[in-house]
C-alpha positions as CSV (number, residue, x, y, z in Angstrom):
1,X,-126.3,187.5,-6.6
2,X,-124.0,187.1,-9.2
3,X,-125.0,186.4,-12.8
4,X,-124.2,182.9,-13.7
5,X,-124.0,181.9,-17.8
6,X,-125.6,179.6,-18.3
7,X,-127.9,179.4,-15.2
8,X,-128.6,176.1,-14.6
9,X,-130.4,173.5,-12.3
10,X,-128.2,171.8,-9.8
11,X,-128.5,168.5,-11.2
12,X,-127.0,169.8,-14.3
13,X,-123.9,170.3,-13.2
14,X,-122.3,166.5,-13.7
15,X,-119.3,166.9,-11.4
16,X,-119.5,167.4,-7.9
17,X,-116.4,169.4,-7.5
18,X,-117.7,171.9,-10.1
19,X,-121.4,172.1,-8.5
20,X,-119.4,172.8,-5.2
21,X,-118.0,176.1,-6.7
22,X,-121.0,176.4,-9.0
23,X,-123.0,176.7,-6.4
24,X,-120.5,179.2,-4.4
25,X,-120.4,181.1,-7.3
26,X,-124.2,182.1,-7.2
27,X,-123.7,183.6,-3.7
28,X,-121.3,186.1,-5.2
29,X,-122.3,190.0,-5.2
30,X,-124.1,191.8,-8.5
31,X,-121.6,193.1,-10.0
32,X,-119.5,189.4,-11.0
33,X,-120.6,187.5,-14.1
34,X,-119.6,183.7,-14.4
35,X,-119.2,182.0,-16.7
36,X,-119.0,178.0,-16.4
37,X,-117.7,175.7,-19.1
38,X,-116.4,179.0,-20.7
39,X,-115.2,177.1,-24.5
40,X,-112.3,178.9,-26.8
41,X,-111.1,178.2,-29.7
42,X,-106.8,177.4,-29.4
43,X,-104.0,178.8,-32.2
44,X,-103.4,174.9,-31.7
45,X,-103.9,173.1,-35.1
46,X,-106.6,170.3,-34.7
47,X,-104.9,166.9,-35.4
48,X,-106.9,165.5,-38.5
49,X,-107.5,169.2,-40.7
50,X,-107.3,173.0,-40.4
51,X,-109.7,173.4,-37.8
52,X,-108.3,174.9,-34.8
53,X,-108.7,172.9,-31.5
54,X,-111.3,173.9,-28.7
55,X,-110.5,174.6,-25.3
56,X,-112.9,174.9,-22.1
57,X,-112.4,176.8,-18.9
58,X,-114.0,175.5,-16.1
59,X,-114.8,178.9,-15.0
60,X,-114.1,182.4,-15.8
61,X,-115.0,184.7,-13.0
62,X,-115.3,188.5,-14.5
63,X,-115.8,191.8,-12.6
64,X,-115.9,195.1,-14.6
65,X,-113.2,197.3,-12.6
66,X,-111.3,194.3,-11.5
67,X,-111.0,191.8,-14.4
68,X,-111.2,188.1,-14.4
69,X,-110.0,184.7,-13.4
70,X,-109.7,181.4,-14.6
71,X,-110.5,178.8,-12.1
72,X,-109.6,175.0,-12.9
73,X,-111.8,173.1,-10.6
74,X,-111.3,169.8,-9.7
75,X,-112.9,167.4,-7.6
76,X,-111.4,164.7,-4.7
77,X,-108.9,165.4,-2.3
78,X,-105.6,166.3,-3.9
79,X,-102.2,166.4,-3.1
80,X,-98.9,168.2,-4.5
81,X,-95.8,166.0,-4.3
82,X,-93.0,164.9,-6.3
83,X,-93.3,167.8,-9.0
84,X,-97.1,166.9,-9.7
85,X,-100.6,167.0,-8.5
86,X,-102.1,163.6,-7.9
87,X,-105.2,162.8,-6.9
88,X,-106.7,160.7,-3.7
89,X,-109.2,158.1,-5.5
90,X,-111.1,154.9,-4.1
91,X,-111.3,151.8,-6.0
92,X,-113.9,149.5,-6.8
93,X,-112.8,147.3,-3.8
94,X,-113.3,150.2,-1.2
95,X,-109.6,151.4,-1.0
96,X,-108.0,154.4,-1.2
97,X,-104.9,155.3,-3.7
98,X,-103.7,158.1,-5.2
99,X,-103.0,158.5,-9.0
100,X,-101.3,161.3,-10.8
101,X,-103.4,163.6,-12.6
102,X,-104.0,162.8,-16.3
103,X,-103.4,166.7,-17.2
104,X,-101.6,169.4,-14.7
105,X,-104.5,171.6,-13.5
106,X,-102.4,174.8,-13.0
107,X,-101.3,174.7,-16.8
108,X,-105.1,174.3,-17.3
109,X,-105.9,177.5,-16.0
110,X,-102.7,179.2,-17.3
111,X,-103.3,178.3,-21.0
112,X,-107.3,179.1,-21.0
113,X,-106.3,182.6,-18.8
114,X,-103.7,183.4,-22.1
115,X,-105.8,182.6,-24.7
116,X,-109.3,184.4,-23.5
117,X,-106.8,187.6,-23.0
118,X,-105.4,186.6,-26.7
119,X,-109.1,186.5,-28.1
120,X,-110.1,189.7,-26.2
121,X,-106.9,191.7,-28.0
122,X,-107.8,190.2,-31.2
123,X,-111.5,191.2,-31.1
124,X,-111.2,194.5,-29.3
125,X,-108.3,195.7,-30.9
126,X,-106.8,196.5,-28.2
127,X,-103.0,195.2,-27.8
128,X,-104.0,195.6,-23.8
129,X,-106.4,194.4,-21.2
130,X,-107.3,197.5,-19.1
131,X,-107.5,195.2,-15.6
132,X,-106.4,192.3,-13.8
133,X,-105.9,188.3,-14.9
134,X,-105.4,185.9,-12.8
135,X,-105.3,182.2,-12.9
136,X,-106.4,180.0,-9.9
137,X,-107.4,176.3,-8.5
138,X,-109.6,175.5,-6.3
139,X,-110.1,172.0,-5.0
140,X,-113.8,172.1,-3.3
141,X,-113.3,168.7,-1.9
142,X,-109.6,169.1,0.0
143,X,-109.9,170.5,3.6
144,X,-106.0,171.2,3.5
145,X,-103.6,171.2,1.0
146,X,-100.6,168.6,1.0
147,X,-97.2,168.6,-0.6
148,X,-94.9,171.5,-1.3
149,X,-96.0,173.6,-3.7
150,X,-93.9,174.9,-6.5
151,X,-92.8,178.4,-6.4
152,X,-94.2,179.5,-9.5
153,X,-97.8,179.0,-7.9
154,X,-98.7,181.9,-5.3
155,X,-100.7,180.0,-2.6
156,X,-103.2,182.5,-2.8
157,X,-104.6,181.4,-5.9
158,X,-105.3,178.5,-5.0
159,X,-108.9,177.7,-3.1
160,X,-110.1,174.9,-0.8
161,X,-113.0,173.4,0.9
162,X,-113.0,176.5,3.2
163,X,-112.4,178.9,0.9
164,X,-115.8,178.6,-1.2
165,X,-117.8,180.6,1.7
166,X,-116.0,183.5,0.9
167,X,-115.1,183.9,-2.8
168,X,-115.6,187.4,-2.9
């Protein structure tokens, strides 16, 4: 069983979408170490001083002889389609609509996969990371993926419903 920080109870994990893959997580072998609601600090300025802004990774999956990956999880059934993700939401009256996503979930992962390898050169010295980085979605909640994705985004980093029985 993979080594989860922090371990916690179920019912601490607010968002259904992320206890989904939380929960996936733990079924991984030994040798992984997750990390969930991974925070960084950002090169960004903070708006009101000089404090620099604070990221979060949803989760940052890290083997020792592979490397790691950035997962941006997010919950509901989404969709890909006219150059953004949008998500399928039901309103207070029992109907169904889809919104666009506040923030593009792929950028997510992109940004908080650069600046954990920036912060790794910086505190190891290094001007390299020895292994692999990878950034990747998964959407616990969608049973198949709509909408044309764009080609930037290799299909395989991106996981579904399905896909959290076999992380590994």
């Amino acid at each position: 069983m993979a080594r989860i920080i922090p371990d916690l109870p179920a019912q601490m994990v607010q968002n259904d979408g992320e206890l989904m893959f939380y929960s996936a997580c733990r079924e991984l072998p030994d040798e992984y170490t997750v990390f969930y609601g991974y925070k960084y600090r950002t090169n960004a300025p903070y708006e009101h001083d000089d404090l620099h802004s604070i990221g979060e990774a949803d989760f940052v999956i890290v083997h020792p002889e592979l490397g790691y990956v950035v997962f941006e999880v997010k919950q509901g059934n989404i969709i890909y389609m006219g150059g953004q993700w949008h998500e399928f939401k039901l309103s207070r009256g029992g109907t169904h609509h889809t919104r666009p996503m506040a923030k593009d979930p792929w950028e997510q992962a992109q940004r908080a996969m650069w600046t954990i390898l920036e912060r790794y050169k910086e505190k190891s010295g290094e001007s390299r990371f020895p292994l692999r980085i990878r950034a990747a979605l998964c959407f616990p909640e969608t049973k198949k993926l709509s909408g044309v994705l764009p080609d930037h985004i290799d299909p395989k980093s991106i996981f579904l419903y399905d896909d959290l029985h076999n992380l590994n």
